[in-house]
N, C-alpha and C positions, 0 to 999 in steps of 0.2 A: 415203292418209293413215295407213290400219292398221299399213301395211309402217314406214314411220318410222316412226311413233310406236316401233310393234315393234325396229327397229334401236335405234332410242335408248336404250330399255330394258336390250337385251342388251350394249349400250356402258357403260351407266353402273355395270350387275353387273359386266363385266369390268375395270370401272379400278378395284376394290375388292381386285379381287387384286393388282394392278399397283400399289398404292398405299408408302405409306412402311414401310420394312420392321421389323418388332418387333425391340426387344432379343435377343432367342435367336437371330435369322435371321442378324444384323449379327457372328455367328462371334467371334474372337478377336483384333477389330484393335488391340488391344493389346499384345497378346504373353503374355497372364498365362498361360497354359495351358504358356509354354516355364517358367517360374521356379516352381513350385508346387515344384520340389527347395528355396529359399528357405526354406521356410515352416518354422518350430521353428529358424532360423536368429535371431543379432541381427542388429536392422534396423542398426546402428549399423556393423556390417559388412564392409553390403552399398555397391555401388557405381550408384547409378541414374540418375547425371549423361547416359547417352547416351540419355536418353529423353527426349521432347518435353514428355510432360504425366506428370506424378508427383505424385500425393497419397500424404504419409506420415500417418496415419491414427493418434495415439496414442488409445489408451481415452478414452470421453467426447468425443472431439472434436466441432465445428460444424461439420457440411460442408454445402456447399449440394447442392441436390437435382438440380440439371439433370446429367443423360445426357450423358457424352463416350463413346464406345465406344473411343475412343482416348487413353483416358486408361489411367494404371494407378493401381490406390489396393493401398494395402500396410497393412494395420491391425496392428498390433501390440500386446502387455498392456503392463500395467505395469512388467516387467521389461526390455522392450525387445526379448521375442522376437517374431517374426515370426507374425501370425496365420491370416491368411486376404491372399490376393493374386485381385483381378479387378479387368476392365476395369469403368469407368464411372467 
């Protein structure tokens, strides 16, 4: 009974590794690491139409909070240049 027990133990530590993987693991399936040349660019442009999921991001905006790592968001100021470029 020790030995299970003991197995089961070392099973339920190891599926903690194996678990769902954090933001920083999940790399750059976006792409934003290829466009950071963009950035001090106007958004106004650029051309983002062959991307699946694209938030354009002006100052102030409401965005909801949930995690795409396949998303790109492109924030940009007030003047319409290009800020900051990542996934999520």
């Amino acid at each position: 009974m020790k030995k299970i027990l003991s197995t089961a133990l070392m099973i339920g530590a190891l599926a903690g590794c194996l678990g769902p993987q954090d933001k920083a693991s999940e790399g750059d399936a976006c792409g934003a690491a290829q466009m950071q040349a963009l950035i001090g660019t106007p958004v106004a442009a650029q051309d983002f139409s062959g991307r699946a999921a694209v938030r354009i991001l002006p100052p102030g905006a409401m965005v909801t909070m949930d995690y795409r790592p396949d998303r790109l968001n492109v924030e940009h100021d007030a003047d319409g240049v290009i800020m900051r470029i990542a996934c999520g």
